[in-house]
C-alpha positions as CSV (number, residue, x, y, z in Angstrom):
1,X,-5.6,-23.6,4.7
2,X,-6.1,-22.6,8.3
3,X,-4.2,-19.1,7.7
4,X,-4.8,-16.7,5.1
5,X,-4.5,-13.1,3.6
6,X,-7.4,-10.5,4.5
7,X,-7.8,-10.4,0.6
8,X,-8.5,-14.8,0.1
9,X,-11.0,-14.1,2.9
10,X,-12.7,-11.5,1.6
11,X,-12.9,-13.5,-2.0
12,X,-14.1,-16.6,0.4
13,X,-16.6,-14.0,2.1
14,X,-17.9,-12.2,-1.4
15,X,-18.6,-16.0,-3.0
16,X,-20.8,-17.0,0.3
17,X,-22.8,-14.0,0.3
18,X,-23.8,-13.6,-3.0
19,X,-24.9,-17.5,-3.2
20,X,-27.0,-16.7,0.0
21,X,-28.0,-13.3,-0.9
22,X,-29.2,-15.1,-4.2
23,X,-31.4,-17.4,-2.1
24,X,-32.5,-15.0,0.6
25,X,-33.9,-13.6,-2.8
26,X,-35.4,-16.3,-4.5
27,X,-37.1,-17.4,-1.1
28,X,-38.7,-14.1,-0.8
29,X,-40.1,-13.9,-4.2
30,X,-41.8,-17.7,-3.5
31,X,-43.0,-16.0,-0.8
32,X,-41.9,-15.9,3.4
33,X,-44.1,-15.9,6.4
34,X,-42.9,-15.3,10.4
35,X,-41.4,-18.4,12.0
36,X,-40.7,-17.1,14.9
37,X,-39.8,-13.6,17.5
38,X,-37.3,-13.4,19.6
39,X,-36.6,-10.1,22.3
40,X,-39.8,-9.3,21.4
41,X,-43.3,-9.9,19.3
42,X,-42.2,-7.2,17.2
43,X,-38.6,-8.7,16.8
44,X,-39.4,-11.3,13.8
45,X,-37.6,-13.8,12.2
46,X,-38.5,-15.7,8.9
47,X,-38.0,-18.9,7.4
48,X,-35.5,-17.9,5.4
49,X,-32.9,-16.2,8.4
50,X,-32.8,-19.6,9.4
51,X,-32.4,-21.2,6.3
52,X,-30.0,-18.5,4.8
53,X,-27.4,-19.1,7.7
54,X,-27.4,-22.6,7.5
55,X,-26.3,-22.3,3.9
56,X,-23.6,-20.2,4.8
57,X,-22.2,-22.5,7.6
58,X,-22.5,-25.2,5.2
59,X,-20.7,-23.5,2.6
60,X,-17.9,-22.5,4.9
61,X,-17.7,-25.5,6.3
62,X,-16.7,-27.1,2.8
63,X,-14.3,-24.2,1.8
64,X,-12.5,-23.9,5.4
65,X,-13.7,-26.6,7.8
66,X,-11.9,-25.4,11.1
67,X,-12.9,-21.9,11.1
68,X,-15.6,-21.0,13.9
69,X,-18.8,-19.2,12.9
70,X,-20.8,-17.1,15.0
71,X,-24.3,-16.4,13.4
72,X,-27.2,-14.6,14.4
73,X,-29.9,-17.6,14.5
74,X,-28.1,-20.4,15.5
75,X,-25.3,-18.6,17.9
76,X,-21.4,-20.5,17.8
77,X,-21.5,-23.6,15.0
78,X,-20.7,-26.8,16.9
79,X,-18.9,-28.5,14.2
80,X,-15.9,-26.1,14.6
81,X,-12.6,-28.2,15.4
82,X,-9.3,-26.7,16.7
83,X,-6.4,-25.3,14.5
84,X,-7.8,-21.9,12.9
85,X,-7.7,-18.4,14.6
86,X,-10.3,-17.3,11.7
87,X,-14.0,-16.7,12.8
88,X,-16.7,-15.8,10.5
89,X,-19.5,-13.8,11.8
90,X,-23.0,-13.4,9.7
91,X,-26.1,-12.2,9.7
92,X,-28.2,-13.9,6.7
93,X,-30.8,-11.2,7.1
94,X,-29.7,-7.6,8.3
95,X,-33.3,-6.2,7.9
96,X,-35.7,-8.8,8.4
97,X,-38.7,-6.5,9.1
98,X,-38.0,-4.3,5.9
99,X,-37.3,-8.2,4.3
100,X,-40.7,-9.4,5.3
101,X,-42.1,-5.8,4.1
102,X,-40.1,-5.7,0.7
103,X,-38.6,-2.8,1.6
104,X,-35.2,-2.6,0.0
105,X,-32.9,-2.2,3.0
106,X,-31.6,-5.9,4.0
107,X,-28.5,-7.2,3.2
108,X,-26.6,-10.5,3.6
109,X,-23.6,-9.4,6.3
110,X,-20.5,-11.4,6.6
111,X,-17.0,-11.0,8.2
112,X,-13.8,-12.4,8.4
113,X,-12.1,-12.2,11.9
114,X,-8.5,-12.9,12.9
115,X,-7.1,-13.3,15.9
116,X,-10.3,-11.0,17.6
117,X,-9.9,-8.5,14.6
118,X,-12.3,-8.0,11.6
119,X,-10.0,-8.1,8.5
120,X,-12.6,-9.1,5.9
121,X,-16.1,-7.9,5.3
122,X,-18.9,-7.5,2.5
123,X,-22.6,-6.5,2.7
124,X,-24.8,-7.9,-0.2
125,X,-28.1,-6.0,-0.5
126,X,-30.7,-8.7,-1.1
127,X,-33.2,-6.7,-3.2
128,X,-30.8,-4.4,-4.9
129,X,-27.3,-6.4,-5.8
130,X,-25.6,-3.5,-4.0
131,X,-22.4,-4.8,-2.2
132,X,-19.7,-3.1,0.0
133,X,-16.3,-4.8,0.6
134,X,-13.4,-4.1,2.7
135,X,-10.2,-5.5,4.0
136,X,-8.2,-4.2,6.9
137,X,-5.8,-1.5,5.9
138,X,-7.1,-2.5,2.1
139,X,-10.1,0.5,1.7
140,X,-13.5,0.0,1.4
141,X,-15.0,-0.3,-2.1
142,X,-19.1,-0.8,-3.8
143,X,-19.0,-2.7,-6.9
144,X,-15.1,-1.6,-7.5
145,X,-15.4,1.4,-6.8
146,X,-13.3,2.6,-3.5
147,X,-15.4,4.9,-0.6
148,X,-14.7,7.7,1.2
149,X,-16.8,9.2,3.9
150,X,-18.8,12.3,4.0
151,X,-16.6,15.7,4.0
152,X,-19.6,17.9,6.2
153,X,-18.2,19.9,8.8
154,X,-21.3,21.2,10.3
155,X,-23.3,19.2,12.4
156,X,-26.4,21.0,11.6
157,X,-25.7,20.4,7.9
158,X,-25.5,16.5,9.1
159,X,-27.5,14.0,7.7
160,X,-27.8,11.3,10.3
161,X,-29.1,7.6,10.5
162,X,-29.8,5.8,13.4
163,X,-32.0,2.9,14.8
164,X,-34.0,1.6,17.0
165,X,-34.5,-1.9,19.2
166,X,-37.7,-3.6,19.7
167,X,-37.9,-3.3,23.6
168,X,-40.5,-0.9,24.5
169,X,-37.8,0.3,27.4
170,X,-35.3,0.9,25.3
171,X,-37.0,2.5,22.2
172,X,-38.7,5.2,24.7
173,X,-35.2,6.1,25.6
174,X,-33.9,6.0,22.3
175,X,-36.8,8.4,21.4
176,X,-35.8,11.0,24.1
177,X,-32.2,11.1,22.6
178,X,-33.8,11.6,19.0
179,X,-35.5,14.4,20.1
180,X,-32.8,16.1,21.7
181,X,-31.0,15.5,18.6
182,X,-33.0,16.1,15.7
183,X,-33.3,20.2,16.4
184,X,-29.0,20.0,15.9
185,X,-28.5,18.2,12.4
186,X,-30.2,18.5,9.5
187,X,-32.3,15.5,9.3
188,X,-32.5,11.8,10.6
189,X,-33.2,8.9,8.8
190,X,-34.0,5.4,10.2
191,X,-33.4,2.6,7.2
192,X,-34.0,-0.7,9.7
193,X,-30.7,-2.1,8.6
194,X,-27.5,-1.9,10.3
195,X,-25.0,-3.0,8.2
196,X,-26.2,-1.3,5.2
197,X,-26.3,2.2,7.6
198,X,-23.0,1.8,8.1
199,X,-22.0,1.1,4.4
200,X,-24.2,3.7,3.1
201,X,-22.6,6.1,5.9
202,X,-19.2,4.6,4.0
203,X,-20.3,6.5,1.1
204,X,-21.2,9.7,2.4
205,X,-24.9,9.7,1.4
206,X,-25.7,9.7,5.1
207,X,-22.8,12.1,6.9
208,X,-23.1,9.9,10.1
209,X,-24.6,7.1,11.8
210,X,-25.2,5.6,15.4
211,X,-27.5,3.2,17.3
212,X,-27.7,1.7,20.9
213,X,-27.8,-2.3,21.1
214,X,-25.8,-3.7,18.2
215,X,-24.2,-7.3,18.1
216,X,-21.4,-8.3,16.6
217,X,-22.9,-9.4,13.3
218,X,-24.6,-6.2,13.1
219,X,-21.2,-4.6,13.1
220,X,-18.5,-6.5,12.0
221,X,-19.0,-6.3,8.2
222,X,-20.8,-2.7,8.0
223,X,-18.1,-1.4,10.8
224,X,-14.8,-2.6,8.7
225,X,-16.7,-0.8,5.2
226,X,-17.1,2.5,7.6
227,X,-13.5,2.1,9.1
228,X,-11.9,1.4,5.8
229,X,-13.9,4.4,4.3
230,X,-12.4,7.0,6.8
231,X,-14.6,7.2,9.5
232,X,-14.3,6.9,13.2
233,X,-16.3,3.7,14.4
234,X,-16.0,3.8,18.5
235,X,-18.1,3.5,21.3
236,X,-19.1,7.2,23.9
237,X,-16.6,8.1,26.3
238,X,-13.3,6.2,24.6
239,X,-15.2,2.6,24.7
240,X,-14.8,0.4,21.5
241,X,-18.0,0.3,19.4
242,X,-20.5,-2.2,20.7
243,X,-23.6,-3.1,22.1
244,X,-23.7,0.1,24.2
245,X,-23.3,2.8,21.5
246,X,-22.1,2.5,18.1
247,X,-21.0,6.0,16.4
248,X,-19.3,5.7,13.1
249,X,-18.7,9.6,12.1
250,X,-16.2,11.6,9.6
251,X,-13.1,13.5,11.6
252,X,-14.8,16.5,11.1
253,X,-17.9,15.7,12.6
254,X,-16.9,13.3,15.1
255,X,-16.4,15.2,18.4
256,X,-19.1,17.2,18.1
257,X,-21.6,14.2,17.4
258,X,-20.3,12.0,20.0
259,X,-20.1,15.1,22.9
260,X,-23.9,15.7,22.3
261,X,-24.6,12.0,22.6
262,X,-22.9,11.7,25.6
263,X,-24.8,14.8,26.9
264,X,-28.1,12.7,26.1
265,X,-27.1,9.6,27.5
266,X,-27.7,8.0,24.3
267,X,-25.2,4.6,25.5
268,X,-28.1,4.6,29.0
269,X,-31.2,3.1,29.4
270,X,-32.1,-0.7,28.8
Protein backbone atom coordinates (compact mmCIF):
# COMPACT_ATOMS: atom_id res chain seq x y z
CA UNK A 1 0.00 0.00 0.00
CA UNK A 2 3.08 2.11 -0.16
CA UNK A 3 1.76 3.84 -3.63
CA UNK A 4 -1.43 5.30 -4.23
CA UNK A 5 -3.83 7.56 -6.31
CA UNK A 6 -4.19 11.37 -5.21
CA UNK A 7 -7.94 10.46 -4.77
CA UNK A 8 -7.21 7.11 -1.86
CA UNK A 9 -5.07 9.80 -0.20
CA UNK A 10 -7.34 12.37 -0.02
CA UNK A 11 -10.18 9.71 1.30
CA UNK A 12 -7.21 8.53 3.81
CA UNK A 13 -6.59 12.40 4.59
CA UNK A 14 -10.65 13.43 4.87
CA UNK A 15 -11.18 10.15 7.49
CA UNK A 16 -8.02 11.52 9.80
CA UNK A 17 -9.17 14.93 9.99
CA UNK A 18 -12.53 14.79 10.69
CA UNK A 19 -11.72 12.15 13.67
CA UNK A 20 -9.20 14.83 14.96
CA UNK A 21 -11.10 17.73 14.07
CA UNK A 22 -13.97 15.84 16.12
CA UNK A 23 -11.52 15.78 19.15
CA UNK A 24 -9.86 19.16 18.73
CA UNK A 25 -13.64 19.95 19.35
CA UNK A 26 -14.67 17.93 22.14
CA UNK A 27 -11.32 18.92 23.97
CA UNK A 28 -12.26 22.49 23.59
CA UNK A 29 -15.68 22.37 24.85
CA UNK A 30 -14.17 20.34 28.25
CA UNK A 31 -12.23 23.17 28.30
CA UNK A 32 -8.18 24.04 27.15
CA UNK A 33 -5.57 26.03 28.92
CA UNK A 34 -1.82 27.18 27.38
CA UNK A 35 0.77 24.39 27.67
CA UNK A 36 3.26 26.03 26.33
CA UNK A 37 4.88 29.19 23.65
CA UNK A 38 7.12 28.75 21.26
CA UNK A 39 8.84 31.90 18.86
CA UNK A 40 7.37 33.85 21.22
CA UNK A 41 5.05 34.46 24.66
CA UNK A 42 2.39 35.42 22.35
CA UNK A 43 2.97 32.29 20.11
CA UNK A 44 0.71 29.72 22.20
CA UNK A 45 0.18 26.28 22.01
CA UNK A 46 -2.55 24.13 23.91
CA UNK A 47 -3.04 20.90 25.20
CA UNK A 48 -4.85 19.79 22.63
CA UNK A 49 -2.13 20.79 19.37
CA UNK A 50 -0.25 18.28 21.04
CA UNK A 51 -2.64 15.84 21.64
CA UNK A 52 -4.54 16.35 18.19
CA UNK A 53 -1.26 15.53 16.24
CA UNK A 54 -0.45 12.60 18.07
CA UNK A 55 -3.82 11.15 17.08
CA UNK A 56 -3.15 11.77 13.67
CA UNK A 57 0.29 10.09 13.50
CA UNK A 58 -1.19 7.28 15.28
CA UNK A 59 -3.97 6.97 12.99
CA UNK A 60 -1.74 7.08 9.97
CA UNK A 61 0.52 4.98 11.33
CA UNK A 62 -2.26 2.14 11.40
CA UNK A 63 -3.65 2.93 7.86
CA UNK A 64 -0.13 3.35 6.06
CA UNK A 65 2.79 2.62 8.38
CA UNK A 66 5.79 3.65 6.14
CA UNK A 67 4.71 7.01 5.11
CA UNK A 68 6.70 9.93 6.92
CA UNK A 69 4.83 12.70 8.69
CA UNK A 70 5.93 16.03 9.31
CA UNK A 71 3.78 17.90 11.95
CA UNK A 72 3.79 21.10 13.44
CA UNK A 73 4.43 20.05 17.38
CA UNK A 74 6.43 17.16 17.20
CA UNK A 75 8.57 18.07 13.79
CA UNK A 76 9.47 14.50 11.45
CA UNK A 77 7.76 11.12 13.21
CA UNK A 78 10.56 8.79 14.10
CA UNK A 79 8.69 5.59 13.55
CA UNK A 80 8.84 6.21 9.72
CA UNK A 81 10.61 3.14 7.95
CA UNK A 82 11.80 3.09 4.34
CA UNK A 83 9.74 2.03 1.23
CA UNK A 84 7.04 5.01 0.70
CA UNK A 85 7.62 8.32 -1.22
CA UNK A 86 4.27 9.66 0.53
CA UNK A 87 4.68 12.23 3.33
CA UNK A 88 1.88 13.69 5.24
CA UNK A 89 2.12 17.03 6.62
CA UNK A 90 -0.43 18.46 9.49
CA UNK A 91 -1.16 21.04 11.46
CA UNK A 92 -3.80 19.72 14.28
CA UNK A 93 -4.50 23.35 15.11
CA UNK A 94 -4.26 26.07 12.26
CA UNK A 95 -5.57 28.84 14.60
CA UNK A 96 -4.64 28.17 17.98
CA UNK A 97 -5.03 31.70 19.30
CA UNK A 98 -8.63 32.20 17.74
CA UNK A 99 -8.90 28.15 19.14
CA UNK A 100 -8.08 29.21 22.68
CA UNK A 101 -10.43 32.46 22.10
CA UNK A 102 -13.37 30.45 20.38
CA UNK A 103 -13.15 32.30 17.60
CA UNK A 104 -14.32 30.30 14.62
CA UNK A 105 -11.27 30.36 12.36
CA UNK A 106 -9.04 27.03 13.12
CA UNK A 107 -9.14 24.27 11.20
CA UNK A 108 -7.51 20.72 11.24
CA UNK A 109 -4.86 20.97 7.99
CA UNK A 110 -3.63 17.86 6.42
CA UNK A 111 -1.77 16.96 3.12
CA UNK A 112 -0.73 14.30 1.15
CA UNK A 113 2.78 14.73 -0.58
CA UNK A 114 4.42 12.61 -3.29
CA UNK A 115 7.55 12.55 -4.40
CA UNK A 116 8.09 16.57 -2.95
CA UNK A 117 4.59 17.42 -4.53
CA UNK A 118 1.29 18.08 -2.57
CA UNK A 119 -1.34 15.82 -4.39
CA UNK A 120 -3.93 15.55 -1.58
CA UNK A 121 -5.24 18.05 0.87
CA UNK A 122 -8.40 18.91 3.13
CA UNK A 123 -8.99 21.68 5.82
CA UNK A 124 -11.59 20.76 8.52
CA UNK A 125 -12.94 23.83 10.35
CA UNK A 126 -13.02 22.76 14.00
CA UNK A 127 -15.90 24.95 15.17
CA UNK A 128 -17.88 25.10 12.04
CA UNK A 129 -17.75 21.47 10.07
CA UNK A 130 -16.56 23.51 7.03
CA UNK A 131 -14.14 21.38 4.89
CA UNK A 132 -12.15 22.11 1.68
CA UNK A 133 -10.62 19.24 -0.37
CA UNK A 134 -8.50 18.95 -3.29
CA UNK A 135 -6.41 16.66 -5.41
CA UNK A 136 -3.79 17.65 -7.85
CA UNK A 137 -5.21 18.33 -11.27
CA UNK A 138 -8.66 16.97 -9.54
CA UNK A 139 -10.26 20.70 -8.49
CA UNK A 140 -10.86 21.89 -5.29
CA UNK A 141 -14.33 21.30 -3.71
CA UNK A 142 -16.29 22.45 0.07
CA UNK A 143 -18.68 19.89 1.11
CA UNK A 144 -19.12 18.67 -2.80
CA UNK A 145 -19.30 21.45 -4.07
CA UNK A 146 -16.28 22.44 -6.64
CA UNK A 147 -14.42 26.26 -6.13
CA UNK A 148 -13.45 28.66 -8.26
CA UNK A 149 -11.59 31.79 -7.32
CA UNK A 150 -12.63 35.29 -7.23
CA UNK A 151 -13.30 36.98 -10.83
CA UNK A 152 -12.28 40.93 -9.55
CA UNK A 153 -10.19 42.67 -11.90
CA UNK A 154 -9.55 45.74 -9.92
CA UNK A 155 -7.23 45.73 -7.27
CA UNK A 156 -8.91 48.51 -5.53
CA UNK A 157 -12.20 46.58 -5.66
CA UNK A 158 -9.91 43.67 -3.89
CA UNK A 159 -10.73 42.21 -0.75
CA UNK A 160 -7.52 41.03 0.74
CA UNK A 161 -6.48 38.76 3.76
CA UNK A 162 -3.29 38.56 5.23
CA UNK A 163 -1.42 37.75 8.52
CA UNK A 164 0.80 38.41 10.78
CA UNK A 165 3.82 36.49 12.98
CA UNK A 166 4.31 36.88 16.58
CA UNK A 167 7.93 38.45 16.43
CA UNK A 168 7.75 41.97 17.38
CA UNK A 169 10.58 42.47 14.33
CA UNK A 170 8.65 41.06 11.95
CA UNK A 171 5.12 42.23 12.73
CA UNK A 172 6.47 46.06 12.63
CA UNK A 173 7.52 45.26 9.18
CA UNK A 174 4.54 43.52 8.21
CA UNK A 175 2.64 46.62 9.53
CA UNK A 176 4.63 49.05 7.24
CA UNK A 177 3.61 46.86 4.15
CA UNK A 178 -0.18 46.98 5.35
CA UNK A 179 -0.14 50.48 5.40
CA UNK A 180 1.21 50.95 2.06
CA UNK A 181 -1.33 48.60 0.97
CA UNK A 182 -4.53 49.20 2.53
CA UNK A 183 -5.03 52.90 0.62
CA UNK A 184 -4.83 50.37 -2.97
CA UNK A 185 -7.61 47.60 -2.26
CA UNK A 186 -10.74 47.80 -0.86
CA UNK A 187 -10.24 46.35 2.47
CA UNK A 188 -7.99 43.89 4.53
CA UNK A 189 -8.95 41.30 6.69
CA UNK A 190 -6.79 39.27 9.08
CA UNK A 191 -8.74 35.77 10.14
CA UNK A 192 -5.51 34.24 12.26
CA UNK A 193 -5.75 31.12 10.17
CA UNK A 194 -3.73 30.21 7.33
CA UNK A 195 -5.10 27.40 5.82
CA UNK A 196 -8.58 28.50 6.12
CA UNK A 197 -7.28 32.04 4.26
CA UNK A 198 -6.27 30.28 1.67
CA UNK A 199 -9.46 28.02 1.30
CA UNK A 200 -11.72 30.86 1.90
CA UNK A 201 -9.60 32.88 -0.82
CA UNK A 202 -10.50 29.30 -2.92
CA UNK A 203 -13.95 30.49 -2.80
CA UNK A 204 -13.68 33.90 -3.76
CA UNK A 205 -15.14 35.48 -0.53
CA UNK A 206 -11.74 37.00 -0.01
CA UNK A 207 -10.32 38.11 -3.78
CA UNK A 208 -6.72 37.42 -2.51
CA UNK A 209 -4.53 36.47 0.13
CA UNK A 210 -0.72 36.69 1.24
CA UNK A 211 1.45 36.51 4.41
CA UNK A 212 5.26 36.50 5.22
CA UNK A 213 6.59 33.39 7.35
CA UNK A 214 4.49 30.35 6.53
CA UNK A 215 5.66 26.63 7.05
CA UNK A 216 4.86 23.96 5.19
CA UNK A 217 1.87 22.75 7.15
CA UNK A 218 0.53 26.12 6.98
CA UNK A 219 0.47 25.76 3.23
CA UNK A 220 0.42 22.52 1.96
CA UNK A 221 -3.34 21.72 2.43
CA UNK A 222 -4.82 25.52 2.10
CA UNK A 223 -2.14 26.06 -0.96
CA UNK A 224 -3.37 22.80 -3.13
CA UNK A 225 -7.51 24.14 -2.28
CA UNK A 226 -6.20 27.74 -3.73
CA UNK A 227 -4.19 26.04 -6.72
CA UNK A 228 -6.90 23.64 -7.60
CA UNK A 229 -9.48 26.57 -7.30
CA UNK A 230 -7.61 28.73 -10.06
CA UNK A 231 -5.38 30.86 -8.34
CA UNK A 232 -1.73 31.55 -8.63
CA UNK A 233 0.02 30.39 -5.32
CA UNK A 234 3.93 31.60 -5.73
CA UNK A 235 6.38 33.29 -3.95
CA UNK A 236 7.74 37.55 -5.11
CA UNK A 237 10.02 37.84 -7.76
CA UNK A 238 9.39 34.10 -9.56
CA UNK A 239 10.28 32.21 -6.12
CA UNK A 240 7.94 29.20 -5.13
CA UNK A 241 5.53 30.08 -2.30
CA UNK A 242 7.10 29.69 1.05
CA UNK A 243 8.28 31.00 4.19
CA UNK A 244 9.42 34.32 2.52
CA UNK A 245 6.07 35.37 0.93
CA UNK A 246 3.13 33.52 0.10
CA UNK A 247 0.67 35.20 -2.54
CA UNK A 248 -2.22 33.12 -3.70
CA UNK A 249 -4.22 35.66 -6.18
CA UNK A 250 -6.81 35.25 -9.28
CA UNK A 251 -4.99 35.86 -12.98
CA UNK A 252 -6.57 38.93 -13.03
CA UNK A 253 -5.36 40.26 -10.08
CA UNK A 254 -2.16 38.59 -9.80
CA UNK A 255 0.53 40.99 -11.29
CA UNK A 256 -0.68 43.80 -10.04
CA UNK A 257 -0.83 42.47 -6.35
CA UNK A 258 2.40 40.82 -6.42
CA UNK A 259 4.33 44.13 -8.30
CA UNK A 260 3.10 46.37 -5.34
CA UNK A 261 4.39 43.77 -2.82
CA UNK A 262 7.47 43.63 -4.20
CA UNK A 263 7.65 47.50 -4.21
CA UNK A 264 7.04 47.17 -0.32
CA UNK A 265 9.32 44.70 0.39
CA UNK A 266 6.69 42.71 1.82
CA UNK A 267 9.13 39.03 1.37
CA UNK A 268 12.07 41.62 3.70
CA UNK A 269 12.46 42.06 7.18
CA UNK A 270 12.91 39.31 9.94
Amino acid sequence: MNSATPGELLEIAVEVAREAAATAHRMREEGVAVAATKSTATDVVTAADRAVERQVVAHLRRLRPHDAVLGEEYGTDPAATAGSDVRWIVDPIDGTVNYLYRLPYHAVSLAAEVAGEVVAGVVRGIATGDEWTATRGGGAFRDGRRLGCSTETDLGQALVATGFGYDAGRRAHQARVLAGLITEVRDIRRLGAASVDLCLAAEGRVDAYYEKGLNAWDLAAGGLVATEAGLRVTGLEGRPAGPDLVLAAPPALFDALHDRLADLDAAGGP
